[in-house]
N, CA, C and O atoms as a CHARMM CRD file, in Angstrom:
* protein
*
  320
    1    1 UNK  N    127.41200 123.19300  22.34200 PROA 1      0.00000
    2    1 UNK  CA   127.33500 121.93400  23.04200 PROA 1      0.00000
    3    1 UNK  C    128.59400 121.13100  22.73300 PROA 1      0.00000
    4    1 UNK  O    128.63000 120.31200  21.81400 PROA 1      0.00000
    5    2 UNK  N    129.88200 121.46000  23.73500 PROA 2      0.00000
    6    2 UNK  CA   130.94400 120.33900  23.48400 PROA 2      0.00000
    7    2 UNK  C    130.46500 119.01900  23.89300 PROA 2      0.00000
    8    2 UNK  O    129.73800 118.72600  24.84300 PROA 2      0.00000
    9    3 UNK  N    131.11100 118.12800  22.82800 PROA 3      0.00000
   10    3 UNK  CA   130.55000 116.57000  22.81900 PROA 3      0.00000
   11    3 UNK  C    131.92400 116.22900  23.29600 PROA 3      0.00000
   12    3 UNK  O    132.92500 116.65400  22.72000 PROA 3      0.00000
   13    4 UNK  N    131.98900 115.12400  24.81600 PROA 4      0.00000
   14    4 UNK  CA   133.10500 114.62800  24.85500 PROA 4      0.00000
   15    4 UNK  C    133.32000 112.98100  24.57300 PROA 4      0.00000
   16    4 UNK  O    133.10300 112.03400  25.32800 PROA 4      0.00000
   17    5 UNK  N    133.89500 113.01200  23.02400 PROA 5      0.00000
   18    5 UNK  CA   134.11300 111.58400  22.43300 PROA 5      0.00000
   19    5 UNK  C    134.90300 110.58900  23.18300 PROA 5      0.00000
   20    5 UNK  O    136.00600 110.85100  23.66300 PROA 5      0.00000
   21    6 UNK  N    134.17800 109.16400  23.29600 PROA 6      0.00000
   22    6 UNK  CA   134.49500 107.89200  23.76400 PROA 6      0.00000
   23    6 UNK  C    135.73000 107.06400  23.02500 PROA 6      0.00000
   24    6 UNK  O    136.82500 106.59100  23.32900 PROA 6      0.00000
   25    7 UNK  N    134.88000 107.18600  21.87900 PROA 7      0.00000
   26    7 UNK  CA   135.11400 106.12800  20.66100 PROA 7      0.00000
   27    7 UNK  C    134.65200 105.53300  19.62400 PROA 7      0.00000
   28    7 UNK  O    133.47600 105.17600  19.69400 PROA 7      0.00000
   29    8 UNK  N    135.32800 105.27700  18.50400 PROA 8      0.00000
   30    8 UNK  CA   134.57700 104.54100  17.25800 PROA 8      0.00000
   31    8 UNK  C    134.75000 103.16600  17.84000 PROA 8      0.00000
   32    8 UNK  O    135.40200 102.62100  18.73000 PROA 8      0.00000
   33    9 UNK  N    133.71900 102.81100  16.77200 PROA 9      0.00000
   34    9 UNK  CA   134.00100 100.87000  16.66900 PROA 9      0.00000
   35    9 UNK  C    135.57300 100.44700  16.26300 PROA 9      0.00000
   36    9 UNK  O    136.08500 100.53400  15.14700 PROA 9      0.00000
   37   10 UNK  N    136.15800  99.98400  17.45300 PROA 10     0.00000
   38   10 UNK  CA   137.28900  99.49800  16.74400 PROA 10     0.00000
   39   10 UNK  C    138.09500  98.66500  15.59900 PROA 10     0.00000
   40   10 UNK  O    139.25000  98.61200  15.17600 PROA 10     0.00000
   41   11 UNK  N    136.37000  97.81000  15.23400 PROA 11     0.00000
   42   11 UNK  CA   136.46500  97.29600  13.37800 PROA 11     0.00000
   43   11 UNK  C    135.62600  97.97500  12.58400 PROA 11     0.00000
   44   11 UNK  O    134.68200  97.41600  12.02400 PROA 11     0.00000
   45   12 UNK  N    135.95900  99.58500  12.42500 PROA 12     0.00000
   46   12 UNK  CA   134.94400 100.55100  12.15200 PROA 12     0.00000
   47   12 UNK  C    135.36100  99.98500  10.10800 PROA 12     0.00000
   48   12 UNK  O    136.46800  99.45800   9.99600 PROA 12     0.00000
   49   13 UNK  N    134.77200 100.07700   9.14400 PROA 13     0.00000
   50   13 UNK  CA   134.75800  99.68900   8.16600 PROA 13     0.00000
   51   13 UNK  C    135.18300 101.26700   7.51500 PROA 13     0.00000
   52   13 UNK  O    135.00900 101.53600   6.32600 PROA 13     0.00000
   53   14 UNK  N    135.71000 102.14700   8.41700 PROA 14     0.00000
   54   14 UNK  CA   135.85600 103.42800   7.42300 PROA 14     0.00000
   55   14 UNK  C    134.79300 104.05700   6.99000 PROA 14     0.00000
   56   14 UNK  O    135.00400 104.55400   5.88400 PROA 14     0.00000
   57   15 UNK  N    133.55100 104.27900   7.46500 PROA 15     0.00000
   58   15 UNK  CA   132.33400 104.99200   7.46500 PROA 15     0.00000
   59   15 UNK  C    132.49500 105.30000   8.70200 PROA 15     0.00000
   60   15 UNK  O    131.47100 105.90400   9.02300 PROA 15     0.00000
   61   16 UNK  N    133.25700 105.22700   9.66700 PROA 16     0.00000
   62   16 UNK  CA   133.60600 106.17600  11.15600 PROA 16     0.00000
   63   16 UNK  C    132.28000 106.24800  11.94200 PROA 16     0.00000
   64   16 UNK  O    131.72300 107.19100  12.50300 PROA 16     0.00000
   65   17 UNK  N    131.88900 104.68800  11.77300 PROA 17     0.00000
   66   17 UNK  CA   130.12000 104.20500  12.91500 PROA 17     0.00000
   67   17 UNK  C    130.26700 103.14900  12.99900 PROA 17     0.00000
   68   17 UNK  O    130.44500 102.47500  11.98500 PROA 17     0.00000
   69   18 UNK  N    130.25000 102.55100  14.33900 PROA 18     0.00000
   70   18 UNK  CA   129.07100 103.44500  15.61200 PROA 18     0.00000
   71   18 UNK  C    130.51000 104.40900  16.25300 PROA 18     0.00000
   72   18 UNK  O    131.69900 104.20700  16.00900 PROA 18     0.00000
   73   19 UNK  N    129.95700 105.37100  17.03900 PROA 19     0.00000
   74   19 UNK  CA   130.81300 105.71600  17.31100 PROA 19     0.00000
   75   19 UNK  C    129.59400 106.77400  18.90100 PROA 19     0.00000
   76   19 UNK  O    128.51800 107.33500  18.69000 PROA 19     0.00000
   77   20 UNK  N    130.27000 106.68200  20.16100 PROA 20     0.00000
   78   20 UNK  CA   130.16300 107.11000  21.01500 PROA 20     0.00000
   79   20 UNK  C    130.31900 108.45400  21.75400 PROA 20     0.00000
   80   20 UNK  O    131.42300 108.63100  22.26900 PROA 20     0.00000
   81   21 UNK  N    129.47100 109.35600  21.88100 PROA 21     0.00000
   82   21 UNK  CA   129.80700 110.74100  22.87400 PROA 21     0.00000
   83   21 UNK  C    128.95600 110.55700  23.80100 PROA 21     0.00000
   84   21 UNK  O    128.00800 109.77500  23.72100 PROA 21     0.00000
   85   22 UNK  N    129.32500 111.53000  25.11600 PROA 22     0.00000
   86   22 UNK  CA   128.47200 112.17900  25.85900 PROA 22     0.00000
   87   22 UNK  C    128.47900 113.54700  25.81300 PROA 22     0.00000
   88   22 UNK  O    129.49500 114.12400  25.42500 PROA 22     0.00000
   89   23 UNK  N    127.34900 114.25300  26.20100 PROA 23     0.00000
   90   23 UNK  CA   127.25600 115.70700  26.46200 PROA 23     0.00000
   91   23 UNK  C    126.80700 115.63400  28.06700 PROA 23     0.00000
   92   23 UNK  O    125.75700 115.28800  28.60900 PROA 23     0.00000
   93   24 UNK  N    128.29300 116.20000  28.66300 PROA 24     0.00000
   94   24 UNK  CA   128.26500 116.74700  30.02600 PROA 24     0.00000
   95   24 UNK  C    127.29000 117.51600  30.16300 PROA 24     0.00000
   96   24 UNK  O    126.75500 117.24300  31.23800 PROA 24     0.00000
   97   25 UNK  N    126.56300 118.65700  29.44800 PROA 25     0.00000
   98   25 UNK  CA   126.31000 120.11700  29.71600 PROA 25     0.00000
   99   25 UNK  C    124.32000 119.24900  30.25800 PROA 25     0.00000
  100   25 UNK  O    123.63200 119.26400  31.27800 PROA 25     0.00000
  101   26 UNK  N    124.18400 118.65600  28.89000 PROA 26     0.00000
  102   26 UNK  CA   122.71700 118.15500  28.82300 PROA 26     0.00000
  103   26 UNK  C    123.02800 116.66800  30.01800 PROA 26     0.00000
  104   26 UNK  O    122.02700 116.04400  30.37200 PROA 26     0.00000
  105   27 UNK  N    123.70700 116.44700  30.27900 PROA 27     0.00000
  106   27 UNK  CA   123.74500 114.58500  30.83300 PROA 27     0.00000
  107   27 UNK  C    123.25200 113.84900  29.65500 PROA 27     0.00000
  108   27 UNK  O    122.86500 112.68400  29.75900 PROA 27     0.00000
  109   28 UNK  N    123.25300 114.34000  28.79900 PROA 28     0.00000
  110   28 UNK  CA   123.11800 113.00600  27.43700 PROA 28     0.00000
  111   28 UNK  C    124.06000 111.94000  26.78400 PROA 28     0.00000
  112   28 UNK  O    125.08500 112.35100  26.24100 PROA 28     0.00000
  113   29 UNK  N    123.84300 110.87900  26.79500 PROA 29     0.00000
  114   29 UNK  CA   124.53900 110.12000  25.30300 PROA 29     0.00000
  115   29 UNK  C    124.12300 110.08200  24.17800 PROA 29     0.00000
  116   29 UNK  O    122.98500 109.90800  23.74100 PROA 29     0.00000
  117   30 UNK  N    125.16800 110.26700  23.65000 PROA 30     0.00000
  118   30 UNK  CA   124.78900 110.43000  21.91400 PROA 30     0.00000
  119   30 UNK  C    125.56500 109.43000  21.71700 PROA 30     0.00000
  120   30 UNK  O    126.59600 109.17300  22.33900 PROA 30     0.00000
  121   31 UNK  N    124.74800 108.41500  20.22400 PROA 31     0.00000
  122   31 UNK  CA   125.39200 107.33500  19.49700 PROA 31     0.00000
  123   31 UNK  C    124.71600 107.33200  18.04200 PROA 31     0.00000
  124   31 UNK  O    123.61700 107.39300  17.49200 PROA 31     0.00000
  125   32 UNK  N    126.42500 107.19400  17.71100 PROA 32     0.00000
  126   32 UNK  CA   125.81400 107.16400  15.87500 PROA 32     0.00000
  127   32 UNK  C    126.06500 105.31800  16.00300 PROA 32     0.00000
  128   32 UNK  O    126.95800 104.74100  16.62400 PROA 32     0.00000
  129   33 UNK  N    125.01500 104.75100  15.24000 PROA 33     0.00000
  130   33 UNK  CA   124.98600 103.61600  15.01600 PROA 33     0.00000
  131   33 UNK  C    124.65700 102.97600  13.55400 PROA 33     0.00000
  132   33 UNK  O    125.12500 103.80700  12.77500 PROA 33     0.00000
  133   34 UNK  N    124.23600 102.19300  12.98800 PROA 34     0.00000
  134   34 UNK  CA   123.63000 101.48900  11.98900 PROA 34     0.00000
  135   34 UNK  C    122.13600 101.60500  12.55100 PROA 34     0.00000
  136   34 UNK  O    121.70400 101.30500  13.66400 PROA 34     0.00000
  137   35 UNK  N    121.37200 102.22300  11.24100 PROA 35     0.00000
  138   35 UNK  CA   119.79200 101.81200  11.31600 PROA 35     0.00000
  139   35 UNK  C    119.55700 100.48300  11.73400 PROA 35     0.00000
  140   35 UNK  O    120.30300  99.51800  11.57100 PROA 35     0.00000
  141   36 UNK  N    118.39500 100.52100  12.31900 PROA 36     0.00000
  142   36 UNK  CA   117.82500  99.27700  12.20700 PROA 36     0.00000
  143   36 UNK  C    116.98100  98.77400  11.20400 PROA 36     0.00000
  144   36 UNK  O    116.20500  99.56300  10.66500 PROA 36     0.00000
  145   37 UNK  N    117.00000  97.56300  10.85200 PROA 37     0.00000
  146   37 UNK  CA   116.12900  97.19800  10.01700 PROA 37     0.00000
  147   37 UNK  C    114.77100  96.94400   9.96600 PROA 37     0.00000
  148   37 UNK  O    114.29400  96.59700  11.04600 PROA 37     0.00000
  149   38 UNK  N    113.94700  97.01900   8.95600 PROA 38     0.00000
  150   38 UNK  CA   112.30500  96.97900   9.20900 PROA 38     0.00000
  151   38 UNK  C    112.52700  95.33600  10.86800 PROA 38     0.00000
  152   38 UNK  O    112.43500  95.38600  12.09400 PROA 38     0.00000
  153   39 UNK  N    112.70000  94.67800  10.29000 PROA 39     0.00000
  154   39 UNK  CA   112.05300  93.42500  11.53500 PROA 39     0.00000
  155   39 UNK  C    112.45400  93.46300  12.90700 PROA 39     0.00000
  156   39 UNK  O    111.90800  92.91300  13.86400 PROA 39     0.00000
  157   40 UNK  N    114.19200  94.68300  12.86300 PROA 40     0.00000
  158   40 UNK  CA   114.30900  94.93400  14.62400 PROA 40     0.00000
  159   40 UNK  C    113.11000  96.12200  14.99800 PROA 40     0.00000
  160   40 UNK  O    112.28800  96.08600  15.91400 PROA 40     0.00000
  161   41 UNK  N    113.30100  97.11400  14.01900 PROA 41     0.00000
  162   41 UNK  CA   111.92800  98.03200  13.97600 PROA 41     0.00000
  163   41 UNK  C    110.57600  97.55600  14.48200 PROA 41     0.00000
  164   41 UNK  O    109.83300  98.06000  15.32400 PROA 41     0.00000
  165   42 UNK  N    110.46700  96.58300  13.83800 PROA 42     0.00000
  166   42 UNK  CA   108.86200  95.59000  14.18700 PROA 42     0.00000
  167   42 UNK  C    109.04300  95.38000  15.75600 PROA 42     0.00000
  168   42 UNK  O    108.54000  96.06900  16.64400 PROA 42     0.00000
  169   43 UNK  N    109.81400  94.35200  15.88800 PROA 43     0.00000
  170   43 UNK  CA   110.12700  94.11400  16.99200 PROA 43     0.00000
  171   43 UNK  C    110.40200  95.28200  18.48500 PROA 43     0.00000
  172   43 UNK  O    109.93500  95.22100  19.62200 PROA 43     0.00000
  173   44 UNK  N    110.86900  95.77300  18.17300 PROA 44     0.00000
  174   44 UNK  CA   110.90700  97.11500  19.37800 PROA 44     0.00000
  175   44 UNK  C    109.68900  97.63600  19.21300 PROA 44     0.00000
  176   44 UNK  O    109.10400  97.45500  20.28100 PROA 44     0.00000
  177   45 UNK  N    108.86300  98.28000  18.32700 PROA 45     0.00000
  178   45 UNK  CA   107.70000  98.35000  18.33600 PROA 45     0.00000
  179   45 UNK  C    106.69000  97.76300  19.21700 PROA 45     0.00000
  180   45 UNK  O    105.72500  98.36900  19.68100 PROA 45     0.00000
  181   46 UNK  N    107.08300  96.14000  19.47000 PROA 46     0.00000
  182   46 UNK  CA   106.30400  95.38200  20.17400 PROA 46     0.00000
  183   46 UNK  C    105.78100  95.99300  21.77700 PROA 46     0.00000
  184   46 UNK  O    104.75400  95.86600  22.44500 PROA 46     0.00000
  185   47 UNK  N    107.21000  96.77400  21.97300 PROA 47     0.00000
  186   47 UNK  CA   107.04200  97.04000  23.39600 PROA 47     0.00000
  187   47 UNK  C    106.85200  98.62900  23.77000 PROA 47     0.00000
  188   47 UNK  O    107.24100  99.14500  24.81700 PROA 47     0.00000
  189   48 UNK  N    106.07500  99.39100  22.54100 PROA 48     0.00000
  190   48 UNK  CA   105.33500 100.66200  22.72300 PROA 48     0.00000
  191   48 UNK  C    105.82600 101.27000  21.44900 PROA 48     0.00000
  192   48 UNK  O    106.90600 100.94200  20.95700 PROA 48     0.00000
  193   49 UNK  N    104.96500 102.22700  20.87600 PROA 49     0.00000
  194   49 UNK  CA   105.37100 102.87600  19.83000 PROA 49     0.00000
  195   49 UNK  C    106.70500 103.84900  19.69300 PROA 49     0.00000
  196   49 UNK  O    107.15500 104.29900  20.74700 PROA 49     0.00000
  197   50 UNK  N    107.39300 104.21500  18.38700 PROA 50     0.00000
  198   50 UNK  CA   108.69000 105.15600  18.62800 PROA 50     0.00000
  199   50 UNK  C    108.45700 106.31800  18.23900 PROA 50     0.00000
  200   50 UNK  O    107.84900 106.28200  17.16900 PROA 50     0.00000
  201   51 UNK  N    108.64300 107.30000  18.58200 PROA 51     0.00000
  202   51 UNK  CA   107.78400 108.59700  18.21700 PROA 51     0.00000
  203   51 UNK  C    108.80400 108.90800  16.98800 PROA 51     0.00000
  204   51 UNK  O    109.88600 108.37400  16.74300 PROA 51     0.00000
  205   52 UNK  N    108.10500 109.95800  16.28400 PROA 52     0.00000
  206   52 UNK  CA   109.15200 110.50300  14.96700 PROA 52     0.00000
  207   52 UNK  C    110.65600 111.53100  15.16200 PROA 52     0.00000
  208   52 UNK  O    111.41500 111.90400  14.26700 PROA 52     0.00000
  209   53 UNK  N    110.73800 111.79700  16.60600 PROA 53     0.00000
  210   53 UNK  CA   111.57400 112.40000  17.05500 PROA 53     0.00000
  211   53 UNK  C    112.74400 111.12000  17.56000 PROA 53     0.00000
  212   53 UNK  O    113.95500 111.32200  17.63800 PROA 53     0.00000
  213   54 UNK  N    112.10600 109.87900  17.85000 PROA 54     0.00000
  214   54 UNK  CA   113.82800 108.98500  18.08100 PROA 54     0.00000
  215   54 UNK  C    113.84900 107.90300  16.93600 PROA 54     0.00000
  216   54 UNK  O    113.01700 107.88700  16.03000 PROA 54     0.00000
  217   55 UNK  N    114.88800 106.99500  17.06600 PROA 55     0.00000
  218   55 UNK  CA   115.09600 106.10700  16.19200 PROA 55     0.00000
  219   55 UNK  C    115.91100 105.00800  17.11300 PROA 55     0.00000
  220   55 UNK  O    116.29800 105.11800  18.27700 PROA 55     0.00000
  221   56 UNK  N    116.02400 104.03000  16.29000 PROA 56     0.00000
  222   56 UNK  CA   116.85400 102.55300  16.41600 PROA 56     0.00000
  223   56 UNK  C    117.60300 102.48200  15.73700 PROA 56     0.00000
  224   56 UNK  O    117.58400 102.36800  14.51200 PROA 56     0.00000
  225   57 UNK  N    118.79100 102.56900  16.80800 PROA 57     0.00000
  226   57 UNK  CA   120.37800 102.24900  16.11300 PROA 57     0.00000
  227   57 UNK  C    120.71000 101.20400  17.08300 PROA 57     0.00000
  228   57 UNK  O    120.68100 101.16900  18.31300 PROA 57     0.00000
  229   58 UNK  N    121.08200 100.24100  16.04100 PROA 58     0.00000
  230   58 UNK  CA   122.36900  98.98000  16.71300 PROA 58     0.00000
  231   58 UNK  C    123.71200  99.71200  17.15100 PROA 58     0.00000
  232   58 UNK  O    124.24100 100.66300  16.57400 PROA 58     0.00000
  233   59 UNK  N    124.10000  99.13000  18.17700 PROA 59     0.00000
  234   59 UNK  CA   126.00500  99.29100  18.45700 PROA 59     0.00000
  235   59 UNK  C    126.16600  98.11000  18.90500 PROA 59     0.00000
  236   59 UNK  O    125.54400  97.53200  19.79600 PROA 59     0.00000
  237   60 UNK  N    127.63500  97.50600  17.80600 PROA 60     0.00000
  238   60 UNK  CA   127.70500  96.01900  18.72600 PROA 60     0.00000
  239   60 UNK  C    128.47200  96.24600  20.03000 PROA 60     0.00000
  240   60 UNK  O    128.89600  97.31900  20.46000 PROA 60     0.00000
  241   61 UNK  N    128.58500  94.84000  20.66000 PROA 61     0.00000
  242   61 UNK  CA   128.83500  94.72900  21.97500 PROA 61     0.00000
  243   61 UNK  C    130.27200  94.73000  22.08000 PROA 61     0.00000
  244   61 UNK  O    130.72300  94.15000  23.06700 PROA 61     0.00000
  245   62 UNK  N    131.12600  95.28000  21.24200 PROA 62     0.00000
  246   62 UNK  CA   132.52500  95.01500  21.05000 PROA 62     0.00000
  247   62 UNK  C    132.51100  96.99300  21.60000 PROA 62     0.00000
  248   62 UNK  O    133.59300  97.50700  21.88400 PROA 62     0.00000
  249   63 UNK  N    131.45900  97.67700  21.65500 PROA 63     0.00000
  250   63 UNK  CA   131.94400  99.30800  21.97100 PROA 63     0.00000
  251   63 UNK  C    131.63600  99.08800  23.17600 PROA 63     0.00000
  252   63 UNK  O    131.63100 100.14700  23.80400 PROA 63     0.00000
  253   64 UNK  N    131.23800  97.74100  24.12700 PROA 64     0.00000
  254   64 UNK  CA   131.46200  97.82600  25.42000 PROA 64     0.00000
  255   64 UNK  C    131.98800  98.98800  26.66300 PROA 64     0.00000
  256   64 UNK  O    131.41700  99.63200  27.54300 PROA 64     0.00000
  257   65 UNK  N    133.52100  98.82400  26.13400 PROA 65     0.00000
  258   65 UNK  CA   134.50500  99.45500  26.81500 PROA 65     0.00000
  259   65 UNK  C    134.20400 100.95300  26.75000 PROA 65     0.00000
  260   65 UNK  O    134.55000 101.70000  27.66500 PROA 65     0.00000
  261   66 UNK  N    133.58400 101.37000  25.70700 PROA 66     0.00000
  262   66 UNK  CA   133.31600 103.08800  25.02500 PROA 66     0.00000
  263   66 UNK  C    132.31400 103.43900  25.68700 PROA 66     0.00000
  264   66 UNK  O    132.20000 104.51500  26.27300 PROA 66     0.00000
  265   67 UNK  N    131.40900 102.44800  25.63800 PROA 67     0.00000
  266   67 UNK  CA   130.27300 103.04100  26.49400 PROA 67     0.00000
  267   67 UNK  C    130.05900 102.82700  27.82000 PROA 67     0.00000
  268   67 UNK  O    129.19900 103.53700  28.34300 PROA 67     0.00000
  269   68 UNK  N    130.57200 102.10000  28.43700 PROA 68     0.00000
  270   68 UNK  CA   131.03600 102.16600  29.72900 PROA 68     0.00000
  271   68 UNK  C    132.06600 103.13100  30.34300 PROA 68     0.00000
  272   68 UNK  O    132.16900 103.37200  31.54600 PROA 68     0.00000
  273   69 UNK  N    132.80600 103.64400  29.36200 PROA 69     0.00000
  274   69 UNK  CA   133.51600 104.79700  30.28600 PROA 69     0.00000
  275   69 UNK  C    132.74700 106.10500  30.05600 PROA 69     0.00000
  276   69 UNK  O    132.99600 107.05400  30.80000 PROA 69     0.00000
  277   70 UNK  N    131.75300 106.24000  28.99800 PROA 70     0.00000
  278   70 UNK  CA   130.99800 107.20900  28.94800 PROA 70     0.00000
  279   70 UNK  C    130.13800 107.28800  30.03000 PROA 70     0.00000
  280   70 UNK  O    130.13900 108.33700  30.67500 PROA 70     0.00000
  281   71 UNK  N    129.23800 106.17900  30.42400 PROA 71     0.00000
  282   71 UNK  CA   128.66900 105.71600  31.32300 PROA 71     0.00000
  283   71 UNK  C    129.35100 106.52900  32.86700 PROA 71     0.00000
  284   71 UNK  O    128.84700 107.44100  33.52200 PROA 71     0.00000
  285   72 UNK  N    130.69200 105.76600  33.09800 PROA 72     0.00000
  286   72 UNK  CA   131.40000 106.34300  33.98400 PROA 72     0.00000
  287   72 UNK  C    131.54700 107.62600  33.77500 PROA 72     0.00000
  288   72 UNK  O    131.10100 108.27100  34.72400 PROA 72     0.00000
  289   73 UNK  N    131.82700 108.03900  33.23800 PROA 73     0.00000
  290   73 UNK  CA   132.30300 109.88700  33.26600 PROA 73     0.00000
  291   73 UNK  C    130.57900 110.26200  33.40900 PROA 73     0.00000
  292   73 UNK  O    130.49500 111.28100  34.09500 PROA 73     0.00000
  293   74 UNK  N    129.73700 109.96400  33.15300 PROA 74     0.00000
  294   74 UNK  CA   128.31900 110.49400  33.43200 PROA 74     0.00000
  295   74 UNK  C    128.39800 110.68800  34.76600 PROA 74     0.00000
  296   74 UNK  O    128.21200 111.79100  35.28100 PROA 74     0.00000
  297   75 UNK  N    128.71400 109.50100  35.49500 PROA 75     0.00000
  298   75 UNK  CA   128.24300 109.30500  36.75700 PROA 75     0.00000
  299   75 UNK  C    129.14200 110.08300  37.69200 PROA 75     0.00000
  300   75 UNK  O    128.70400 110.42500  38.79100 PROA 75     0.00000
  301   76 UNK  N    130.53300 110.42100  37.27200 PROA 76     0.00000
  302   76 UNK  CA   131.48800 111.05800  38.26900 PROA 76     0.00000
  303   76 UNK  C    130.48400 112.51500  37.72500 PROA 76     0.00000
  304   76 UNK  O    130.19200 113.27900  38.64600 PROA 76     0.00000
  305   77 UNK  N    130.14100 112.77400  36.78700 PROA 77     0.00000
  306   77 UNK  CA   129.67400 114.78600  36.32100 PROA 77     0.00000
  307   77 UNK  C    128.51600 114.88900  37.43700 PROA 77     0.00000
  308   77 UNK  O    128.34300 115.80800  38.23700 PROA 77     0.00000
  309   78 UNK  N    127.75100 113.67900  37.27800 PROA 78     0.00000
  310   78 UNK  CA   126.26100 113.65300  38.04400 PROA 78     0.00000
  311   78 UNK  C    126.65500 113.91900  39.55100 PROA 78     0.00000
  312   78 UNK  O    125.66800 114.22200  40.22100 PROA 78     0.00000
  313   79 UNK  N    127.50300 113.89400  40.05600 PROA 79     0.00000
  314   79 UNK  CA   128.11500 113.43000  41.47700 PROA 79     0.00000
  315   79 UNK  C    128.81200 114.97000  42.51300 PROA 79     0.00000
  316   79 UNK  O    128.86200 115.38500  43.67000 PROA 79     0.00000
  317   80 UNK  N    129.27800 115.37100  40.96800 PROA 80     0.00000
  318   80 UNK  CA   129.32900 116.95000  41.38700 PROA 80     0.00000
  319   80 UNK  C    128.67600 117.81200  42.24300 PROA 80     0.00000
  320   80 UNK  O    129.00300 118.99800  42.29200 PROA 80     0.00000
């Protein structure tokens, strides 16, 4: 499964996260992010349970640009 990388956080702290791919092959995005914490946890919870197979990761709004061209390159593969 080649992953084709977007981008890190551009004030990445040197732990190299969040950081952005897509997989053409699956149409997936993949994002490494920061856990969430028990009270965003609580909170998303509110609006249906999370099964043990996904999780809650933050990405701030500064990977905008990363995930929008991932976004875009989805949509030109889908179009094929």
């Amino acid at each position: 499964m080649p992953l084709r990388f977007f981008g890190k956080d551009p004030e990445t702290n040197g732990d190299h996260c969040p950081t952005v791919w897509l997989d053409e092959e699956k149409q997936e995005f993949v994002f490494q992010g920061w856990k969430a914490d028990d009270a965003l946890q609580a909170e998303c919870l509110s609006t249906g349970p999370i099964p043990d197979t996904e999780a809650v990761v933050r990405l701030p709004v500064r990977m905008a640009q990363q995930i929008r061209e991932a976004l875009d390159a989805a949509e030109r593969a889908a179009v094929r």
